[in-house]
C-alpha positions as CSV (number, residue, x, y, z in Angstrom):
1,X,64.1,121.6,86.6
2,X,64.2,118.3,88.4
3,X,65.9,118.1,91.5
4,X,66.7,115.2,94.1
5,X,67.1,114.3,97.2
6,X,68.6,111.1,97.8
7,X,71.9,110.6,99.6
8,X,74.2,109.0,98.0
9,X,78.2,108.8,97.9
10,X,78.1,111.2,94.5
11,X,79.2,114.4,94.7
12,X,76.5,116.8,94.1
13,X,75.0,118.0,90.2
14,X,73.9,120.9,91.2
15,X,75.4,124.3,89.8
16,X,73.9,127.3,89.7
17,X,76.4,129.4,88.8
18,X,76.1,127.8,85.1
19,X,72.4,128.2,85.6
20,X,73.1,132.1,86.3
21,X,75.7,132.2,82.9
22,X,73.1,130.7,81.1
23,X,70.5,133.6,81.7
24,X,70.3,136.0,78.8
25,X,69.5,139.9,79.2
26,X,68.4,141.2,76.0
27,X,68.2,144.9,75.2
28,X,64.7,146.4,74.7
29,X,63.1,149.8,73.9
30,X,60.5,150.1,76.6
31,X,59.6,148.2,79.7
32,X,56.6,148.0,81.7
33,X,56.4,146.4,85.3
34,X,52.9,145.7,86.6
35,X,53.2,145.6,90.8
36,X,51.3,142.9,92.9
37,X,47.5,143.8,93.5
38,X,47.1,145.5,96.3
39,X,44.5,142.9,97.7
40,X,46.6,139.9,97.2
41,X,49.1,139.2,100.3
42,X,50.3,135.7,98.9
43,X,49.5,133.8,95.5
44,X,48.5,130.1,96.2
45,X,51.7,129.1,93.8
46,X,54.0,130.8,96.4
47,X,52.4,129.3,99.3
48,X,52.7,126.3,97.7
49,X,56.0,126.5,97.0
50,X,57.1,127.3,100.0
51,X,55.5,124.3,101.5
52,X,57.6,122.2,99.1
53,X,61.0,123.8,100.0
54,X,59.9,123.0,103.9
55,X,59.3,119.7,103.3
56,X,63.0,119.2,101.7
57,X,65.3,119.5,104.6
58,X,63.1,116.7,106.8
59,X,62.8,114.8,103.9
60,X,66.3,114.7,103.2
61,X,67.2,114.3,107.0
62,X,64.8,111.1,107.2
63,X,66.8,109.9,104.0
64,X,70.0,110.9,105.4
65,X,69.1,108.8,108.8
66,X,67.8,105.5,106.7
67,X,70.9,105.4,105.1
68,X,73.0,105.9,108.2
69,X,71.0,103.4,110.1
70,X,73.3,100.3,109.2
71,X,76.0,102.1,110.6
72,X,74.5,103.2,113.7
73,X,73.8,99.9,114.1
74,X,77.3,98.5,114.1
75,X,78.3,101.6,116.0
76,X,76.2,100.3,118.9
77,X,77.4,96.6,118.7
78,X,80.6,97.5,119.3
79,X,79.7,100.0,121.7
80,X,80.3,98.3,125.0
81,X,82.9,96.7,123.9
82,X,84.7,99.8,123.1
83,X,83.9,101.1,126.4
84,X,85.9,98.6,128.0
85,X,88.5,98.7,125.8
86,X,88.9,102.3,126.5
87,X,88.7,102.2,130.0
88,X,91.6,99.6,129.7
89,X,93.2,102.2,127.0
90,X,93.2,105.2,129.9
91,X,94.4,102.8,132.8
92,X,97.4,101.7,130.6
93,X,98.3,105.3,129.7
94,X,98.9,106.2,133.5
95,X,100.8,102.8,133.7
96,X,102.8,104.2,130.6
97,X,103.4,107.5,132.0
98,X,104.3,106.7,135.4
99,X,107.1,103.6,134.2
100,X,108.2,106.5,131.4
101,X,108.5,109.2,134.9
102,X,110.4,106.2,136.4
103,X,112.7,105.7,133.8
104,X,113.6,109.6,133.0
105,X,114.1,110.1,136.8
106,X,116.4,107.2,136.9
107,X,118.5,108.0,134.0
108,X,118.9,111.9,135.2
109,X,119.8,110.9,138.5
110,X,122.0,108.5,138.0
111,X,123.7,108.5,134.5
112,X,126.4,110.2,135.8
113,X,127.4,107.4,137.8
114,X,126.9,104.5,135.5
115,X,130.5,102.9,134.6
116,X,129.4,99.9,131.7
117,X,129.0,101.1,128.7
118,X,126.5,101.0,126.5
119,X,125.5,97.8,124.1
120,X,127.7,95.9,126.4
121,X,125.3,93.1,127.1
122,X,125.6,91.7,123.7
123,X,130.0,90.8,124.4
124,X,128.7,89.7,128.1
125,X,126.7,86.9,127.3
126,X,129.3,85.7,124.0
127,X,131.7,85.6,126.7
128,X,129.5,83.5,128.7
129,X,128.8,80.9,125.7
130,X,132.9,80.7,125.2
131,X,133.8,80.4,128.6
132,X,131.1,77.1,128.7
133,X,132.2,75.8,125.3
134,X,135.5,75.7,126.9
135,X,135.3,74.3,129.7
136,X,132.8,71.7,128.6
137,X,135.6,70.5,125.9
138,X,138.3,70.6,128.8
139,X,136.0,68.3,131.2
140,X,134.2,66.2,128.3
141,X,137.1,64.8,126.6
142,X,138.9,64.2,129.7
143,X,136.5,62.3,130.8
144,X,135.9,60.0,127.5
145,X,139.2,59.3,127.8
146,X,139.4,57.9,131.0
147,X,137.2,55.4,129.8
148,X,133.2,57.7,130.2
149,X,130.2,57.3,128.0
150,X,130.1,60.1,125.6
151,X,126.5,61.2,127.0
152,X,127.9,60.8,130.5
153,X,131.0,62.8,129.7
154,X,129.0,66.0,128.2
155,X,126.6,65.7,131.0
156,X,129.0,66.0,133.7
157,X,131.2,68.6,131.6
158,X,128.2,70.9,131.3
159,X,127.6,70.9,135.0
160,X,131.3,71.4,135.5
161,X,130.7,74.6,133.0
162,X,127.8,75.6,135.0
163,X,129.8,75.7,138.4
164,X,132.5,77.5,137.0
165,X,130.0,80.3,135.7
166,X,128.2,80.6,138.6
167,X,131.1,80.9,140.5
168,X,132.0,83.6,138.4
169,X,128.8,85.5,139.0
170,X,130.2,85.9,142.9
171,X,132.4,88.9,141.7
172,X,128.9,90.8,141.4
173,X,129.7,91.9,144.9
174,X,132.5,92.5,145.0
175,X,132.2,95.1,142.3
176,X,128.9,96.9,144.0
177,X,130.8,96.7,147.1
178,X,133.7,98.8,145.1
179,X,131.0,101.1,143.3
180,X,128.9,102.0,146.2
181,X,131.9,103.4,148.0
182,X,132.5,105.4,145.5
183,X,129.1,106.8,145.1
184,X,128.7,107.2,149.0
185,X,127.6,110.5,150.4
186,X,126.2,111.8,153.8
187,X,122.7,111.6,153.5
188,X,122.5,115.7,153.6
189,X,124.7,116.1,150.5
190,X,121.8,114.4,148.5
191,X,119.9,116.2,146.3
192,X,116.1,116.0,146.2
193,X,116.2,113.1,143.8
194,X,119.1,111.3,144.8
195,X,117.0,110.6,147.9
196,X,115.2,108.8,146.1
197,X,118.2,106.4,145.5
198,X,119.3,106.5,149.0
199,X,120.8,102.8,149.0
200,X,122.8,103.5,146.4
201,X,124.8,106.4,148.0
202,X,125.3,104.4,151.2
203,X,128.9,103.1,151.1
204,X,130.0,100.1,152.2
205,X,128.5,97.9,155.4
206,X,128.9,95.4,157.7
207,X,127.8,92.4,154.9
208,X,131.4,93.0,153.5
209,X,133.1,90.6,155.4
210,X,130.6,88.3,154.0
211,X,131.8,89.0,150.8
212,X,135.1,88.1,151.7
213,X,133.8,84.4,152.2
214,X,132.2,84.5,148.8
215,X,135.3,85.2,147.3
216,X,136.8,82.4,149.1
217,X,134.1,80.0,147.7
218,X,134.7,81.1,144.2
219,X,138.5,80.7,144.7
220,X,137.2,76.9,145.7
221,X,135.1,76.4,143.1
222,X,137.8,77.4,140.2
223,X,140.4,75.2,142.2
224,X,138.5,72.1,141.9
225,X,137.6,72.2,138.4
226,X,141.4,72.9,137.8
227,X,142.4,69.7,140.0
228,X,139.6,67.6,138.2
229,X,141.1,67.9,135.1
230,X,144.3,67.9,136.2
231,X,143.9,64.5,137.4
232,X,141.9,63.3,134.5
233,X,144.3,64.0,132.0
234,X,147.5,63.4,134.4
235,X,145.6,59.5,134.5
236,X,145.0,59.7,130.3
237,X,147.5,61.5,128.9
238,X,150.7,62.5,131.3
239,X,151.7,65.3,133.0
240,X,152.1,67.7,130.7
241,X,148.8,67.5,129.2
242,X,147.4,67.5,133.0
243,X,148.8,70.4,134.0
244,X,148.2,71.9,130.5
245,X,144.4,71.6,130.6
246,X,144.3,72.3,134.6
247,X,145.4,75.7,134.4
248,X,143.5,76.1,131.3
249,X,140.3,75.4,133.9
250,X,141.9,77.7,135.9
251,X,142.4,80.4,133.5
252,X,138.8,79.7,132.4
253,X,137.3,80.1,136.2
254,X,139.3,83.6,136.4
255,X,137.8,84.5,133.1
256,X,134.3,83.9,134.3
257,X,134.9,85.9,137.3
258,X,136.5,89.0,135.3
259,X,133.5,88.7,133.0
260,X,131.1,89.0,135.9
261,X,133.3,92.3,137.5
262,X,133.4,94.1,134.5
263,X,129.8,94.1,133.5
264,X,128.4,94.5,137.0
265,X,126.9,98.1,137.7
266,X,123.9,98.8,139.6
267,X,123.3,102.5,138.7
268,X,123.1,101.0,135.3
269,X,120.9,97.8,136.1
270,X,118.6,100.2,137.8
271,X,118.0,102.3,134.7
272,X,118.0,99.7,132.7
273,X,115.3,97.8,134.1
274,X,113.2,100.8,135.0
275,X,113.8,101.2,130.5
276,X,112.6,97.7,130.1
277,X,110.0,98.8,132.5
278,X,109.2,101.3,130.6
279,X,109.3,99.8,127.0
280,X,107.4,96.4,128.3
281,X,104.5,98.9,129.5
282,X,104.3,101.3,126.4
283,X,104.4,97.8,124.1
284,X,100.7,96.9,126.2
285,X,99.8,100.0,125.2
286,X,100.3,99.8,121.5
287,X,98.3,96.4,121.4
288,X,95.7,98.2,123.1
289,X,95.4,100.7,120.5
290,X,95.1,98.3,117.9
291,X,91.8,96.4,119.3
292,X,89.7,96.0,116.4
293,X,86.5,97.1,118.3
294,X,87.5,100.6,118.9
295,X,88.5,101.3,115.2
296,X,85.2,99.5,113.9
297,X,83.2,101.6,116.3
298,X,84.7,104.8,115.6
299,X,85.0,104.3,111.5
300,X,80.7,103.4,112.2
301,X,80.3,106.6,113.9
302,X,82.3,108.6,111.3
303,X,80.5,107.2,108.3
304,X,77.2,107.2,110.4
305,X,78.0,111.5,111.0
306,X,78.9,111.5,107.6
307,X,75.8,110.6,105.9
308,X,73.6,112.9,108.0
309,X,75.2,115.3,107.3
310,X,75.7,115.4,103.7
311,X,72.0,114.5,103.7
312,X,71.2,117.8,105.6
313,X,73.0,119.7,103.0
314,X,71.3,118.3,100.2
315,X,67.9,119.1,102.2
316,X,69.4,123.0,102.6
317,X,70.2,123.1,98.7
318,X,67.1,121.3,97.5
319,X,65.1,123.8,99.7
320,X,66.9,126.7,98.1
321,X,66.6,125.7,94.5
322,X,62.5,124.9,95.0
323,X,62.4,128.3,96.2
324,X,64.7,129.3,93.4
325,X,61.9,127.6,90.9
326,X,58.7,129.1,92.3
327,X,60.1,132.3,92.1
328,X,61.3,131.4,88.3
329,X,57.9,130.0,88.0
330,X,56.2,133.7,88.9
331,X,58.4,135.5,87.0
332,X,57.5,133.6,84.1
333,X,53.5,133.1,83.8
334,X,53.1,136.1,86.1
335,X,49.5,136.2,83.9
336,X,48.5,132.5,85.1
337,X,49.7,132.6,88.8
338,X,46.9,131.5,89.5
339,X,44.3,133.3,92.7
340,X,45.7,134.2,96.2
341,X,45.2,135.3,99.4
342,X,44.3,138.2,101.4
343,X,46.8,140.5,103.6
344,X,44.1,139.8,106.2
345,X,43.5,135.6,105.2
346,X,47.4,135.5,104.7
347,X,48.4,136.4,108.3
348,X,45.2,134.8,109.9
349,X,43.9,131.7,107.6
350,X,43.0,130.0,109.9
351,X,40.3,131.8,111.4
352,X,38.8,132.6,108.0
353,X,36.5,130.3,106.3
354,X,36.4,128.6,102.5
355,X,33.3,131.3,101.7
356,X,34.9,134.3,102.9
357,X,37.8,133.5,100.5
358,X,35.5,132.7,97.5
359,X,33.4,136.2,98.0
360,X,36.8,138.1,98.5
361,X,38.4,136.6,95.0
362,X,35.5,137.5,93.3
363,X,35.0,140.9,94.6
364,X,38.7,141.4,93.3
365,X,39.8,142.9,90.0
366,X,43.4,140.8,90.3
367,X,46.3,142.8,88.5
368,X,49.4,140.3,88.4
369,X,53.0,142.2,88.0
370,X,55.0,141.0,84.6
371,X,57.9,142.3,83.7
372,X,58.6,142.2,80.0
373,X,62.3,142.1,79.1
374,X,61.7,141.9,74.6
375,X,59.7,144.2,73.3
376,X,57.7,146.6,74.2
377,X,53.9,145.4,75.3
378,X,50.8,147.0,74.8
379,X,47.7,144.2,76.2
380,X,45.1,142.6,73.5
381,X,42.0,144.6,73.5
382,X,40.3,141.3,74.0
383,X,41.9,140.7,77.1
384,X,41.5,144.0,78.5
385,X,37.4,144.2,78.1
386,X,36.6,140.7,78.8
387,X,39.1,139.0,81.2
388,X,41.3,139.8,84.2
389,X,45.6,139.9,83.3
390,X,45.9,135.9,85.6
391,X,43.6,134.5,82.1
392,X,40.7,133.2,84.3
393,X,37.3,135.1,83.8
394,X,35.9,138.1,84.9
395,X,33.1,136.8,88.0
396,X,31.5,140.2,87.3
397,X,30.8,140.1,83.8
């Protein structure tokens, strides 16, 4: 039987159930077992082959590390940097779950009093890019038609778009203005979490009469885009075209400012940015994840784990089937096993010198045990008056 124990990435040979199915038991007329001598604790074959199945498991351990060692290695130069990574790894997941509390606390508490609905960004800002495209045309070709540089003419129509948007984005307060009087409460109707919110449940305040003046200054703003083209195209084109294109700045300024109403809520800014919050965090947290030193150092450390311990199993099993052998071994040339020793030299051998074994063996008549599973056995005369059953010579004779 040859056996190995080098570590490798094969599954293992071994099978001893085949080896069992592969023993034959053979019917006989008469069998004769022969017990151990009563003065022999332990042949030297069995103490030898116990030694050898010891020496398998460290053997196979000290394999099992060698071929682990490359990996251990790279396990322990990405080691620190793994550490870091990780600490970074737990810092971002408080980050992450303190935005994500954020967000959940905002939408419960306040998504009954959000009034835009959803996927409404997308229409906002389209109705931005008309409302400019239109008033840039209305301003541009006025102005090349009075006589202006094409360059000059788009420049000073696009700022002329610009003011009439950002006039626009004055009716912001006026619609929180509206929506906060509606939310308004006394500050002991609030529940625990609304506190939490307090401004938004205030009502309305002094600052609303500052409103009022930014309502006047958006009115302005519209009227002298209106006049401005009026005039240009009253000077080009007559006054049909002038009036024409003027209230079509006008309409244009309203339009910006209806645009700005009907998408301003600030229940739903507030959730929304405590989402993007939220999402902005969580994405960190992903890129984190993937850093290339954590995943080489822990695939190291698995593979490293891995060998050793498929090399301590092959130790185990090589250690079983030496043991397996020896006893094979002894069952098969039970009449050459060879000299043993003592019950006394077996538990104490140490203490008992190379003499005191010599005397003992030959003061003993040996008698090894055979078991004889074909045929009947009766021993050769020959054997019986001139030799001991282990084949070595009588000492006495």
């Amino acid at each position: 039987m040859t056996l190995g124990n080098k570590t490798t990435t094969h599954g293992i040979d071994l099978d001893p159930i085949d080896e069992l199915l592969e023993a034959q038991l053979r019917d006989i007329d008469a069998a004769r077992a022969i017990p151990r001598p009563e003065g022999i604790g332990k042949f030297y074959l069995e103490e030898a082959v116990e030694k050898k199945a010891e020496e398998q498991p460290p053997l196979a351990a000290a394999r099992g590390e060698a071929d682990a060692r490359p990996w251990r290695l790279k396990a322990a130069e990405f080691e620190y940097r793994t550490a870091v990574t990780t600490s970074y790894v737990d810092g971002q997941r408080e980050i992450v779950a303190n935005a994500r509390e954020r967000f959940e606390l905002a939408a419960h508490t306040l998504g009954v009093y959000t009034r835009r609905a959803s996927g409404e960004k997308v229409p906002y800002y389209l109705r931005w890019a008309l409302i400019l495209g239109g008033d840039v045309a209305g301003v541009a070709g006025a102005a090349i038609l009075l006589g202006e540089t094409v360059a000059l003419g788009v420049l000073q129509a696009v700022a002329s778009g610009t003011a009439a948007i950002t006039g626009g984005l004055l009716a912001q307060e006026v619609r929180d203005s509206r929506l906060a009087r509606k939310r308004e409460k006394l500050p002991r109707d609030l529940s625990d979490d609304e506190r939490r919110f307090a401004h938004l449940f205030r009502g309305g305040d002094g600052g609303e009469r500052i409103v009022k003046w930014i309502v006047a200054a958006a009115t302005l703003i519209g009227l002298l885009i209106a006049i401005s083209i009026f005039a240009l195209r009253y000077t080009t084109e007559g006054s049909t075209a002038a009036w024409a294109f003027g209230l079509l700045a006008a309409a244009i300024a309203l339009a910006s400012w209806a645009n700005v109403y009907h998408y301003t809520d600030e229940a739903t800014d507030l959730i929304e940015a405590r989402r993007a919050d939220y999402v902005r965090e969580l994405k960190r947290l992903k890129r984190l994840l993937k850093a290339r030193e954590v995943s080489e150092h822990d695939a190291a450390l698995a593979m490293a784990t891995s060998i050793e311990m498929e090399a301590a199993s092959r130790g185990l099993a090589t250690q079983r089937a030496v043991e397996a052998t020896g006893a094979q071994l002894l069952n098969e040339h039970a009449d050459v096993a060879g000299h043993g020793w003592t019950h006394d030299s077996s538990r104490d051998r140490h203490d008992v010198s190379r003499k005191d074994h010599r005397d003992t063996e030959r003061q003993l008549q040996v008698q090894l045990p055979r078991i004889d599973l074909s045929v009947a056995y009766d021993p050769p005369a020959e054997l019986v008056a001139g030799a001991v059953e282990n084949g070595h010579p009588d000492p006495a004779a």
